[in-house]
C-alpha positions as CSV (number, residue, x, y, z in Angstrom):
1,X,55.4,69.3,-43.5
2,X,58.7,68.3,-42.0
3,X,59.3,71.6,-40.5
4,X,55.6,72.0,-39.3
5,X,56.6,69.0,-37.2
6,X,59.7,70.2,-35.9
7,X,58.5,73.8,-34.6
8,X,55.3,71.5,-33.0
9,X,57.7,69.0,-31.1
10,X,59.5,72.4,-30.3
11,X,56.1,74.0,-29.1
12,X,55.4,70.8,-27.0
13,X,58.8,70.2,-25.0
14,X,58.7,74.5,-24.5
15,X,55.3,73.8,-23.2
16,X,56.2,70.6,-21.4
17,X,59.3,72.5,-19.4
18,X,57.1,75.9,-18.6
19,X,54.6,73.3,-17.0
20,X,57.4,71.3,-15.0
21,X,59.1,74.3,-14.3
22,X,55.7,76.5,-12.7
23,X,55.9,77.7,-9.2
24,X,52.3,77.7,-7.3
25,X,50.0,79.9,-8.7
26,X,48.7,80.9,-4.9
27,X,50.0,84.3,-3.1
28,X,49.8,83.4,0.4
29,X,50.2,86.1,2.9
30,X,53.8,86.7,3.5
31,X,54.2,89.9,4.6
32,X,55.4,89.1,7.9
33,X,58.3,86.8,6.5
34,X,59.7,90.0,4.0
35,X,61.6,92.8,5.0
36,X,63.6,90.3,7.2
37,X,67.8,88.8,7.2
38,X,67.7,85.1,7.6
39,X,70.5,84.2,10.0
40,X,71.7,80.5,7.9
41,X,71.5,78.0,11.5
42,X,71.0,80.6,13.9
43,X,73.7,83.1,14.4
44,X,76.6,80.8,15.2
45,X,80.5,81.7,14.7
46,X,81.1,78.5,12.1
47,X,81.2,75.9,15.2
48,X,84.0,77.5,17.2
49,X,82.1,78.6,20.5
50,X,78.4,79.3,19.6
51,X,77.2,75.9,17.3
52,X,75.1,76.1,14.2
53,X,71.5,75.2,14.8
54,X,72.1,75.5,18.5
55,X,70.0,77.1,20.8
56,X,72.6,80.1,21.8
57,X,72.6,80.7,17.8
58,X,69.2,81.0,17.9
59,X,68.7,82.6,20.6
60,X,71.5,85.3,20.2
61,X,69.4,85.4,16.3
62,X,66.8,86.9,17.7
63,X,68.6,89.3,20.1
64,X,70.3,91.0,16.9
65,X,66.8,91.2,15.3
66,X,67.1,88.4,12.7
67,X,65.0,85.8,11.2
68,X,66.6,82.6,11.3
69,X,66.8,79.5,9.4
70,X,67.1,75.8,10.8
71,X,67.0,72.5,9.7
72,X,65.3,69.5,11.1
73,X,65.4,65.7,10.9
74,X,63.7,62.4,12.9
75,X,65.7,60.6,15.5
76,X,65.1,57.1,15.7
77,X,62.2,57.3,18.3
78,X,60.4,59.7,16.3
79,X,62.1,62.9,18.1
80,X,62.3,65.8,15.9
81,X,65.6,67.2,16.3
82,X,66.8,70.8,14.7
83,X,70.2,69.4,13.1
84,X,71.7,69.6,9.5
85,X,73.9,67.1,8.6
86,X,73.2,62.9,8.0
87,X,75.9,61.8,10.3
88,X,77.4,63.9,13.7
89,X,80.7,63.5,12.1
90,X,81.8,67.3,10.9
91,X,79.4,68.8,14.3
92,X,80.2,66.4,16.9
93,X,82.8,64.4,16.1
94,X,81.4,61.0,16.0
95,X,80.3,59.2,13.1
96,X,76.7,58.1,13.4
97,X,74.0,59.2,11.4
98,X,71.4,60.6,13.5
99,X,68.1,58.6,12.3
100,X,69.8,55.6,13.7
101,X,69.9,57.0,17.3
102,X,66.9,57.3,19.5
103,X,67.2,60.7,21.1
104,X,68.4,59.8,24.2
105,X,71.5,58.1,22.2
106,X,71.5,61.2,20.9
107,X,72.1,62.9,24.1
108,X,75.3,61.8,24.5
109,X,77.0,63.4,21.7
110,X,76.5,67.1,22.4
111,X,77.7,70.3,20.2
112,X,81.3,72.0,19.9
113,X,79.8,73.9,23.2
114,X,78.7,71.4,25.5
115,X,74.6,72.1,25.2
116,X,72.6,68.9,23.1
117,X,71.2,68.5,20.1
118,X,67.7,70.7,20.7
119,X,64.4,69.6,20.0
120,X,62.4,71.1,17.4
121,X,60.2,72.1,20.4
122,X,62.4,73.7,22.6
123,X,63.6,76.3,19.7
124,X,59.8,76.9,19.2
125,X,59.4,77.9,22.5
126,X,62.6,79.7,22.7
127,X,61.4,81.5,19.4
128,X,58.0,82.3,20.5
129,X,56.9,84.4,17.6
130,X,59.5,87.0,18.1
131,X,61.1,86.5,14.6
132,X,60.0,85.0,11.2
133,X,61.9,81.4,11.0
134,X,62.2,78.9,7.8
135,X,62.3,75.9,9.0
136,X,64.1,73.6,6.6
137,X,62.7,70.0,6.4
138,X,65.7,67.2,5.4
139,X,65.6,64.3,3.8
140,X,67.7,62.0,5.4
141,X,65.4,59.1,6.5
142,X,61.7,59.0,5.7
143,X,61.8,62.9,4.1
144,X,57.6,62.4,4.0
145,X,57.2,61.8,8.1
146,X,60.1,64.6,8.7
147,X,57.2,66.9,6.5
148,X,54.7,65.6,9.2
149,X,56.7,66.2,12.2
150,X,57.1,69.2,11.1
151,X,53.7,70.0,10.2
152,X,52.7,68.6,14.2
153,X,55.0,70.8,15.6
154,X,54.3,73.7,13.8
155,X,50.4,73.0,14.4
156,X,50.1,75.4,17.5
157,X,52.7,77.8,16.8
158,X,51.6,81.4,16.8
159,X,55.0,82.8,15.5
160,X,55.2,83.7,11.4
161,X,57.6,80.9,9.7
162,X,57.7,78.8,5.9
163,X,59.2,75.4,5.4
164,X,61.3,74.7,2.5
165,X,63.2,71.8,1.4
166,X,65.7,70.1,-1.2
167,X,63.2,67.4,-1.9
168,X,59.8,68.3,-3.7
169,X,58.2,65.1,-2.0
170,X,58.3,67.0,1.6
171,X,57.3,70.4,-0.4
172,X,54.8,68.0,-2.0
173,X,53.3,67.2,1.4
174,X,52.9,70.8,2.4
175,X,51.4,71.5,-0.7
176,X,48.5,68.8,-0.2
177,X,48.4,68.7,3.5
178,X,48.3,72.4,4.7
179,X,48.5,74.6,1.3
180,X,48.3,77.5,3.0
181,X,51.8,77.1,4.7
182,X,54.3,79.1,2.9
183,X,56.6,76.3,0.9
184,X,59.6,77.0,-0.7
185,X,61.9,74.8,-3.2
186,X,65.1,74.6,-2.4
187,X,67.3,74.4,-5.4
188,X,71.1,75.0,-7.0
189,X,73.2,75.3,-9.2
190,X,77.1,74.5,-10.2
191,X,78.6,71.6,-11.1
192,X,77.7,68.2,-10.8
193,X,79.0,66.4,-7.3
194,X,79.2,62.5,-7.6
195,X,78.8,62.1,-4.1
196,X,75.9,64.5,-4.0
197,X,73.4,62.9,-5.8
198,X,72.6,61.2,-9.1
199,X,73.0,63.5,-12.5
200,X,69.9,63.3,-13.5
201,X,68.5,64.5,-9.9
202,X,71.3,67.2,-10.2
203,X,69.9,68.0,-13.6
204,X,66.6,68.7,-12.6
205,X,67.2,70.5,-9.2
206,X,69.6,73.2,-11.1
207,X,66.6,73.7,-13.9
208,X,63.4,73.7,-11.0
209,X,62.4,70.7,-12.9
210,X,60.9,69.4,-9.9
211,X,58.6,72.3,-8.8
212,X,56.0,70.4,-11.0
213,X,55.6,67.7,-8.1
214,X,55.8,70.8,-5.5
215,X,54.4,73.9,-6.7
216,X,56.3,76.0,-4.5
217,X,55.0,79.4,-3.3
218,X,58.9,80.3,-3.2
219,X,62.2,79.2,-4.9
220,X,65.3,79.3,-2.6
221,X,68.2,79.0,-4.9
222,X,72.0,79.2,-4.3
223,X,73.3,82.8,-5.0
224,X,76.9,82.1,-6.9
225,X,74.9,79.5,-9.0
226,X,71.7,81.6,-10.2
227,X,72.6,82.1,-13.7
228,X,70.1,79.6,-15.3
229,X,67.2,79.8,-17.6
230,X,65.0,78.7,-15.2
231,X,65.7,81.1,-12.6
232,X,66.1,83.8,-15.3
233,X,62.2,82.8,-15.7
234,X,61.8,83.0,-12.2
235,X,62.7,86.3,-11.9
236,X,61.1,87.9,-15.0
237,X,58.1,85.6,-16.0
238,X,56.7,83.8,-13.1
239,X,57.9,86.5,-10.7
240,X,57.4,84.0,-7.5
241,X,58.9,85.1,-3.6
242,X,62.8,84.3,-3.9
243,X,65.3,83.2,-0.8
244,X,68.4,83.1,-1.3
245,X,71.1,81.1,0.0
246,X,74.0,81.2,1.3
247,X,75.3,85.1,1.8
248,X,78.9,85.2,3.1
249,X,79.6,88.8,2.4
250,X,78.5,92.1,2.8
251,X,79.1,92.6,-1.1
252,X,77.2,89.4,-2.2
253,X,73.9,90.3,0.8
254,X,73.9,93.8,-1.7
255,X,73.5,92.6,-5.1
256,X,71.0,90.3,-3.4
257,X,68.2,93.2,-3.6
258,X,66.1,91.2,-5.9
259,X,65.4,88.1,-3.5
260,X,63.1,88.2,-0.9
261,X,64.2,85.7,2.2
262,X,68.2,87.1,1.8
263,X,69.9,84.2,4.0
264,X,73.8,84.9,5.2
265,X,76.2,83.4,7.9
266,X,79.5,84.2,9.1
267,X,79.9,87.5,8.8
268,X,78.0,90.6,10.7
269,X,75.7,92.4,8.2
270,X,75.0,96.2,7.9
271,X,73.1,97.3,11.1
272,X,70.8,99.4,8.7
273,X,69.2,95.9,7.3
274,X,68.3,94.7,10.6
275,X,65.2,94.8,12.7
């Protein structure tokens, strides 16, 4: 009787994790995001003379035939701005965090090359359709009304793109506000950063604990750091799209073959993967 017990509390936590761990069970049209190299923030030279998430890196993205990934985030005024990081500190130089600068504060700190901080809108139009684009929504601030931003913006654009995002409560939105956008969890592996984030949050980002609250039509997972049960169950079991994040080398872009949305930065990749 005992062991009939234990193998049913096994059964039940198995069960519990394969139901926490399911991506979507939708298979939205996606054929004109595959096929495609993501340039990680645009095609940018690491901040030296073309910025990431600039609108030269962009625009010299779609000149070489890449799709591009970017990041955007709420200024103070409710401006949606195509930046990574919380504070301009390690782009700009200053230390403010961007959601406590209206965008005309904003304005006055520009990138490594002079140009400002773009608007989501003026990439869009810079964009227009020519290449696929995954448009990162970050959760510095209120991550739910960066999700609708985003969502606004992306209302009545023409041009193929998906939105991912580290936190399943912006994926969340997507996924009961306009399911048929292509969504992607962004996850990762490695070892546990204090200053990152809380263990536990740690613990179930590396294990795609939290694709029950997003039910993700993608998982975009961190290349060195794949080698988890979960993804192993990604890749064999549940079989969803898969980006990957972020190439560096010619060698790791590669061994890459079995993901999807291949993202890389900082170095130039064989011409024969291009568009």
């Amino acid at each position: 009787m005992i062991l009939f017990w234990i193998l049913a509390i096994v059964l039940l936590l198995a069960g519990l994790y394969l139901l926490m761990i399911t991506p979507s069970d939708q298979h939205p049209d996606t054929s004109m995001l595959e096929g495609w190299l993501y340039a990680h923030r645009g095609l940018h030279d690491g901040n030296k003379e073309i910025p990431e998430n600039s609108l030269e890196a962009f625009r010299r993205a779609v000149e070489n035939g890449y799709g591009m990934e970017l990041d955007v985030q709420l200024t103070a005024d409710g401006k949606l701005v195509v930046f990574h990081d919380k504070t301009l500190k390690r782009v700009c130089g200053v230390d403010h965090t961007l959601y406590s600068l209206t965008y005309e504060e904003l304005k006055q700190f520009p990138l490594p090359d002079g140009s400002p901080i773009p608007l989501f809108s003026e990439v869009l139009t810079l964009v227009n359709g020519r290449v696929p684009m995954i448009v990162e929504v970050k959760y510095h601030g209120q991550v739910t009304a960066i999700a609708k931003a985003a969502h606004e913006a992306l209302k009545h654009y023409d041009g193929p793109y998906c939105v991912e995002s580290f936190h399943p409560l912006a994926v969340r939105y997507f996924r009961m506000n306009a399911p048929d956008i292509v969504r992607g969890q962004l996850a990762y592996g490695g070892k546990w950063k204090k200053e990152d984030n809380s263990l536990i949050l740690h613990f179930c980002m590396k294990h795609l604990l939290v694709n029950v609250l997003s039910r993700p039509h993608f998982v975009a997972y961190s290349v060195p750091t794949d080698h988890t049960l979960s993804m192993w169950l990604m890749k064999h079991f549940f079989k969803p799209l898969l980006a990957a994040w972020t190439i560096r080398d010619q060698h790791t872009l590669d061994s890459a073959s079995e993901y999807d949305f291949p993202i890389f930065e900082l170095f130039t990749p064989d011409d024969s993967q291009s568009r």
